[in-house]
C-alpha positions as CSV (number, residue, x, y, z in Angstrom):
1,X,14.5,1.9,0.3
2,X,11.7,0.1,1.5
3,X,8.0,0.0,0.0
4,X,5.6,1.0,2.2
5,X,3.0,-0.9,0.7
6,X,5.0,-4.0,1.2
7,X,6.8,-3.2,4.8
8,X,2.9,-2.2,5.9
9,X,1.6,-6.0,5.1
10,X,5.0,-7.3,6.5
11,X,5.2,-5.9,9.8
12,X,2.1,-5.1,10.6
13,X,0.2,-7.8,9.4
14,X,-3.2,-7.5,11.1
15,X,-3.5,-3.1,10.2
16,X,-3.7,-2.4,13.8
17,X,-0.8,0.2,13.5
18,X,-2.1,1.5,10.4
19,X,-5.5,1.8,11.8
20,X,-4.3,3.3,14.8
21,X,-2.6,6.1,12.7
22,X,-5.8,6.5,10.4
23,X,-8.7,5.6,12.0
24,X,-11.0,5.8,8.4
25,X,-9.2,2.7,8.4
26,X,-10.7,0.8,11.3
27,X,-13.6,0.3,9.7
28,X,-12.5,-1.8,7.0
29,X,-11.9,-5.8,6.7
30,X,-8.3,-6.1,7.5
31,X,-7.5,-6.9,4.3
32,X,-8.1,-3.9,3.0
33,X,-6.7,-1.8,5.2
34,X,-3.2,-1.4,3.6
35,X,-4.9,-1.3,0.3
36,X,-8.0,0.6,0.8
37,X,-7.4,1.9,-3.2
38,X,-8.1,-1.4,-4.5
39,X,-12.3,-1.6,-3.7
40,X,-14.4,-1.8,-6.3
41,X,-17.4,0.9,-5.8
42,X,-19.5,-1.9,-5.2
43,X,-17.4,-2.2,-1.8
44,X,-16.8,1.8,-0.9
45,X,-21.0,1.8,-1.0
46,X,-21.5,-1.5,1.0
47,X,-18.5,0.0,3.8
48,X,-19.5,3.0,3.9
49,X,-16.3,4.1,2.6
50,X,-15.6,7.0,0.0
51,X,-11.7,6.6,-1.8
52,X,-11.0,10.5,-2.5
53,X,-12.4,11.8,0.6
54,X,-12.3,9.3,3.6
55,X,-9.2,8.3,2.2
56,X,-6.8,9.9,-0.4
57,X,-6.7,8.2,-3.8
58,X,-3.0,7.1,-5.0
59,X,-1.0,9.9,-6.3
60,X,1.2,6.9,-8.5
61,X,-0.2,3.3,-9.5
62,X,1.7,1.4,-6.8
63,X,1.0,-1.9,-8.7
64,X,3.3,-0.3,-11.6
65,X,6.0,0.8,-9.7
66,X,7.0,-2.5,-7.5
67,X,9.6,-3.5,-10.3
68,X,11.4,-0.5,-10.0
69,X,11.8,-0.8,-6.0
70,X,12.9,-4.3,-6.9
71,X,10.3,-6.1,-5.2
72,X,9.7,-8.4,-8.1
73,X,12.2,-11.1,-8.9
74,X,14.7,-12.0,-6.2
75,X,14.1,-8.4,-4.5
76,X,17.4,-6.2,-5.8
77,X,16.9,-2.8,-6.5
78,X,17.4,-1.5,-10.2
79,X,19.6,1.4,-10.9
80,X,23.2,2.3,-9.6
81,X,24.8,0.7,-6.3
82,X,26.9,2.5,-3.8
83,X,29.9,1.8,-6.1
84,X,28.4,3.8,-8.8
85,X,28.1,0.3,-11.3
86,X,24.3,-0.5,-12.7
């Protein structure tokens, strides 16, 4: 399983795909474009931007659940291989 937080800043580095896709998007600095949920207010109001209507709000904290898609630490995945051993 791949994050798609994390395959988002990977591969498509500059948002163009993601902005393409959700054109709310566009209008933000690039490096908030895969991460529009982290602006303060202080930055919705100066872009223009409202969280919760010009963009969904996270359903899940994605900061809390990167260790479980093993993306912390040397990247393996917690839980039960193929093989059925933890």
């Amino acid at each position: 399983v791949v994050h798609g937080l994390y395959a988002g800043m990977q591969y498509d580095e500059d948002a163009q795909l993601a902005s393409a896709w959700i054109p709310a998007l566009a209008r933000l600095p690039v490096h908030l474009r895969h991460q529009p949920f982290s602006m303060s207010p202080e930055e919705e109001s100066a872009l223009g931007f409202k969280l919760g209507s010009d963009y969904p709000r996270p359903i899940v904290d994605p900061a809390s659940h990167i260790g479980v898609l093993g993306l912390k630490g040397k990247g393996k995945a917690k839980g039960k291989s193929k093989g059925g051993k933890a």
